[in-house]
N, C-alpha and C positions, 0 to 999 in steps of 0.2 A: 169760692176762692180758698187756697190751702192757706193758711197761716204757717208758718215757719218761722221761731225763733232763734236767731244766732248768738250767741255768748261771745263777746268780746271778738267781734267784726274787726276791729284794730288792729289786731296783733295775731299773727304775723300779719306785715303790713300790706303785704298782696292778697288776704285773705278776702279783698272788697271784692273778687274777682267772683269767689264763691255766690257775695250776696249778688251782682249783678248779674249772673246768669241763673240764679234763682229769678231774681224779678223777672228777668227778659223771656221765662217762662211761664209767666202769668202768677206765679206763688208769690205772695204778701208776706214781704221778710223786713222784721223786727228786731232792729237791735236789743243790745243791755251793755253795757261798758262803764267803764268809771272815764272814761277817757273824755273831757269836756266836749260838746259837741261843736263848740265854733272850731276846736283843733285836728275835728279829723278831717282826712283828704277830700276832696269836693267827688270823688268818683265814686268814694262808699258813701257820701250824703248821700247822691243820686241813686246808687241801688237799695237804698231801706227806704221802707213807707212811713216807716219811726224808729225813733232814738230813744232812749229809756236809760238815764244817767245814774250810774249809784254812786254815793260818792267811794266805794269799795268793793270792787266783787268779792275780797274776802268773807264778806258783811253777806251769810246764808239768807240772814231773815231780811235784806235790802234787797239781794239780788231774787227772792221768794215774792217778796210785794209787788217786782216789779212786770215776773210772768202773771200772779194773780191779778193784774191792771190791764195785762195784755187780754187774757181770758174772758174780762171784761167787756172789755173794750170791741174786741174781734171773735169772740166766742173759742169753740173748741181748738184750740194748738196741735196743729197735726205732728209739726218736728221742731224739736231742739237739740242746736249741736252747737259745739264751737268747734270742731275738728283738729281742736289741740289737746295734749295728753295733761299739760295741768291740771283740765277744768274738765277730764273722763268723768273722774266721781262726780262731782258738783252737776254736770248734766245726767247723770243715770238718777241720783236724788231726786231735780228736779221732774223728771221724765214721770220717777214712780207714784211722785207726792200729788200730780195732774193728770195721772193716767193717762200720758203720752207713750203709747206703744210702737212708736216705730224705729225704736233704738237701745239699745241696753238698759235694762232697769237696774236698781240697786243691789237684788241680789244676784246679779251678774257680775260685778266688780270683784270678787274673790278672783275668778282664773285669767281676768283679761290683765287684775293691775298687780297679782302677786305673785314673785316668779317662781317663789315653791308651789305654789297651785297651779301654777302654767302645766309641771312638768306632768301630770297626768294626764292632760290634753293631748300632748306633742307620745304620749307613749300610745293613747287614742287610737291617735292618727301611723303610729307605729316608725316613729321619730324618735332616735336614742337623744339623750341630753345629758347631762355631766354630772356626777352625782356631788350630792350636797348635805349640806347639815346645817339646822336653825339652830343660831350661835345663843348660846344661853350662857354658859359658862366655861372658864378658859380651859377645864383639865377634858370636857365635852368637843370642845376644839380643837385644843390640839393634839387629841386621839383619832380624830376624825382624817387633819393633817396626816399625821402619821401614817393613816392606812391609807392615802390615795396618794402621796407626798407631796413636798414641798413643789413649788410655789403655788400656794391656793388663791383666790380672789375673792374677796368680802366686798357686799354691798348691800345697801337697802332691802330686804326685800319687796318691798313698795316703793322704788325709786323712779326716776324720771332720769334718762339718758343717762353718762356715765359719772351721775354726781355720788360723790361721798364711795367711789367704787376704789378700791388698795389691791392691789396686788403683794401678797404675805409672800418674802422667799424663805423665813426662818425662827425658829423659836421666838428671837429676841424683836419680831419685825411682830409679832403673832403679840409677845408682851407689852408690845410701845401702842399697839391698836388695842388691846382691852385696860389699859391703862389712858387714851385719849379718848375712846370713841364714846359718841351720847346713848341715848336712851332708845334710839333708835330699835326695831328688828333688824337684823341683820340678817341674811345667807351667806353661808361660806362654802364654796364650790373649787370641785379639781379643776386646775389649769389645762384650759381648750388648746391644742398646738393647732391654731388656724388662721383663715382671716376671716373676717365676717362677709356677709354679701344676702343679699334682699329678695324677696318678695312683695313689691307693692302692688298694689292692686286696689280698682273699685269693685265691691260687689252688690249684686241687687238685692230684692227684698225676697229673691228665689234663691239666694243664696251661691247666686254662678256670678264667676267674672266677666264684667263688659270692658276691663282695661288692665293691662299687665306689665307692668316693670319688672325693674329693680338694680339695685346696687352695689356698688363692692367697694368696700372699705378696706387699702391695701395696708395703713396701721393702724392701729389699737387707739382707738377711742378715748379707752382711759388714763393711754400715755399721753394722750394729745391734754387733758385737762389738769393731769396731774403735775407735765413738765411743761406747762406752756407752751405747747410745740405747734407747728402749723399744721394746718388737716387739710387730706387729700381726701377725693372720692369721685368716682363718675358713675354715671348712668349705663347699664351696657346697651350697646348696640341691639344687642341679638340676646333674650332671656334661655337660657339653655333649657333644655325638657326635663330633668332631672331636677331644677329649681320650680319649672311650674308643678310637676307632680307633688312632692312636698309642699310647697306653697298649697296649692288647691286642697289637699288631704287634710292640712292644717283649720283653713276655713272652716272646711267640714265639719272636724275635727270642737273646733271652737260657737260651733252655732253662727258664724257672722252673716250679717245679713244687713245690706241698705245701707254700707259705709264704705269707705275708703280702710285702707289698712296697710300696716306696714312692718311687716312679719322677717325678724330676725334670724340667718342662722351661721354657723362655722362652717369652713370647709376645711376639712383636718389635711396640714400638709405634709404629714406626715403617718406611719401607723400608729395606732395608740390603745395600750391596753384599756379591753373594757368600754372602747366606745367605737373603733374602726378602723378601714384604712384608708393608706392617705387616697385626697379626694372624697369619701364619705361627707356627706350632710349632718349634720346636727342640729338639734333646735339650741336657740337663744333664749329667746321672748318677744312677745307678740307686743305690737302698739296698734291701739284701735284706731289709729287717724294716719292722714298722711304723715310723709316723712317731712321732717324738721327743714325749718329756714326756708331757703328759694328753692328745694326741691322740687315742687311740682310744678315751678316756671323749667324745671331743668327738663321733668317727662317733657313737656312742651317741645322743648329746641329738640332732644334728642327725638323724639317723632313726626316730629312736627303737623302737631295738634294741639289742643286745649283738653287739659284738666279737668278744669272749672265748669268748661260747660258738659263735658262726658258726666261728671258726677252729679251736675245737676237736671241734666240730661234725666239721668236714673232718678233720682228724686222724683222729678214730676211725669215724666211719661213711664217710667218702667223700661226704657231702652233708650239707645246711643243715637244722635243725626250726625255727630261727629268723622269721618274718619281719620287713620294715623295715615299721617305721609311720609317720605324716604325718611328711613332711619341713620340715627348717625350715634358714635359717641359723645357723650357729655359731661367735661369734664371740669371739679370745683377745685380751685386754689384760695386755701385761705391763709395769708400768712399775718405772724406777730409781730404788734407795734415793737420797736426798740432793736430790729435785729437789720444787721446790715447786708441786704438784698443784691446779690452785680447788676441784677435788670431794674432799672424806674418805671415809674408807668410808662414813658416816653418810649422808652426799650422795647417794655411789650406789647403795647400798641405798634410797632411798628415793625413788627416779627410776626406776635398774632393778630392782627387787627382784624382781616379778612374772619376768621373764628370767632373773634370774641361774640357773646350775645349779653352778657351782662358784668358789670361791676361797680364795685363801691364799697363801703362803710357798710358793718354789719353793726347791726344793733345792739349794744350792753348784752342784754340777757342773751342772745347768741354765742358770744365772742367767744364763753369757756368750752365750748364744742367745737366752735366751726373757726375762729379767729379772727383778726380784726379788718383786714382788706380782703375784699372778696376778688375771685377772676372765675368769669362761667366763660366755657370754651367749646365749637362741638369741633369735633374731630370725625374723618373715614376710617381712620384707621387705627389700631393701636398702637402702633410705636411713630407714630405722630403724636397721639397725645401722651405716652411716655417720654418725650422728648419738653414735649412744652411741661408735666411735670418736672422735670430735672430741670431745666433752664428756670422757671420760679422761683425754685425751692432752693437755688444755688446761693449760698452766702460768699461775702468777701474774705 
């Protein structure tokens, strides 16, 4: 039997979907969570064989004792994953220090989780991306500014979705960020004129896709965290071929193999010196795991299939028994506490009802991306689901 451990099974809280179609596969899946075990859902008790409490995943050398127990216990660990971006490093660590080979090891983490390491990948794969400068110092920067112009965008260069990301329009906005900002590495990059939109996908341990999305994000991420604002996005219908060819090239591109993935890029709406014209693709940055919150209950509705068991699927046999059925649009409404909405739930339940497939409360650590009340929706068509965006997002 395969041993497989999961890192923090809890969270997101649909993730027990993963561990149950691992078990339902015969693979012996092993939690590790700080999360008490009388509190988790009775559906991920039922998919792990054991629970393994630390009182911190923070805590290396806890959550270290507690695959060395596993090891023990059940001999050699064939995989460890949490298929969340937090805990990428903390699993390729674990992976290297066990000699668990079937998922990124430590010196892997340079191009998958830094996005000036990314950009030689994506040029690889023969992917333009937006030229940049590693922010060291302010006269270094704002020469940098100068030559591509104003308004650049600084972030992390090791960050996780759009935290700690500024959009710079000028000198004095460039002075107020090296006079607040921490200790952090930074990138500072030309302003993309686009939207974003995805390549998800699971790939196997051959390195080909057995599952293909993805998404389009019609505003800016980082305005949504930065102004409180609510966030939109759906799943397309239909992945255009121009998105798979980039996507796949990218994989390549990156070595991926035996994960899930979920690969960023612009579509310039405009011409733009030095990177294309409008309609051109551009890379972003790559995330080794699926995409964020109820996305992958979303590939679901919009194919109507399972996720969870396609990618565990791949785990244990090396192929898919799954297939997708009629496709449709799938569309997220997350709107902010405090803002006064024309529709109640009452409204649109009783407009979209027939559509809706999920909603509710999104969780704390969510909320700064995705917002506080959630509405999943699928749609035939697109100006259907443009319709029920505008009807949501309408204030009094």
């Amino acid at each position: 039997m395969k041993n497989f451990i999961f890192l923090s099974p809890n969270f997101p809280e649909s993730y027990w979907k993963f561990c149950a179609e691992l078990k339902n596969n015969g693979i012996r899946v092993l939690g590790i969570g700080d999360c008490p075990y009388d509190e988790l859902k009775p559906e991920l008790k039922s998919s792990l064989n054991e629970y393994y409490r630390v009182s911190n995943l923070e805590n290396y050398d806890e959550v270290f004792r507690a695959v060395a127990f596993f090891t023990y216990t059940y001999g050699k660990i064939d995989y460890l994953e949490s298929n969340n971006e937090y805990w990428l490093e903390r699993d390729a660590r674990l992976r290297t220090e066990f000699h668990i080979t079937s998922g990124f090891m430590q010196e892997d983490m340079e191009k998958v989780k830094y996005k000036s390491a990314m950009k030689a990948y994506y040029a690889a794969a023969g992917i333009p991306t937006a030229r940049y400068h590693l922010v060291k110092d302010y006269d270094a920067a704002a020469a940098f500014a100068a030559e591509v112009g104003y308004p650049v965008v600084v972030k992390p260069d090791n960050g996780v979705g759009a935290s700690s990301t500024y959009r710079l329009s000028n000198e004095d906005e460039l002075k107020y960020f090296f006079a607040t900002k921490d200790n952090v590495q930074y990138i500072m990059e030309e302003m993309v004129k686009g939207y974003v939109r995805t390549y998800d996908a699971i790939i196997d341990a051959e390195g080909e896709p057995v599952f293909e999305s993805g998404n389009v994000t019609p505003n800016s991420l980082m305005d949504v965290v930065n102004t409180n604002d609510n966030s939109i996005y759906y799943i397309v219908k239909e992945l255009p071929p121009e998105v798979v060819d980039v996507g796949r090239r990218t994989v390549k591109a990156f070595g991926v193999k035996g994960r899930f993935v979920h690969l960023e890029y612009f579509v310039l709406t405009e011409d733009q010196k030095g990177l294309g014209k409008k309609g051109d693709i551009i890379g972003l940055e790559v995330n080794m795991r699926p995409a964020g919150g109820y996305t992958p209950d979303m590939y679901d509705f919009a194919y109507e299939t399972d996720v969870y068991k396609i990618w565990a699927d791949m785990i244990a046999f090396g192929k898919i028994t799954k297939p997708l059925g009629n496709r449709h649009y799938c569309a997220f409404v997350g709107r902010r506490d405090g803002k006064s909405f024309v529709m109640d739930d009452q409204a649109i339940l009783e407009k979209y009802g027939a559509n809706m497939k999920m909603q509710g409360r999104l969780p704390d650590a969510l909320s700064g991306a995705m917002g506080n009340q959630m509405y999943i929706a699928n749609f035939q068509t697109e100006e259907e689901m443009q319709d029920y965006f505008r009807d949501l997002l309408a204030e009094n």
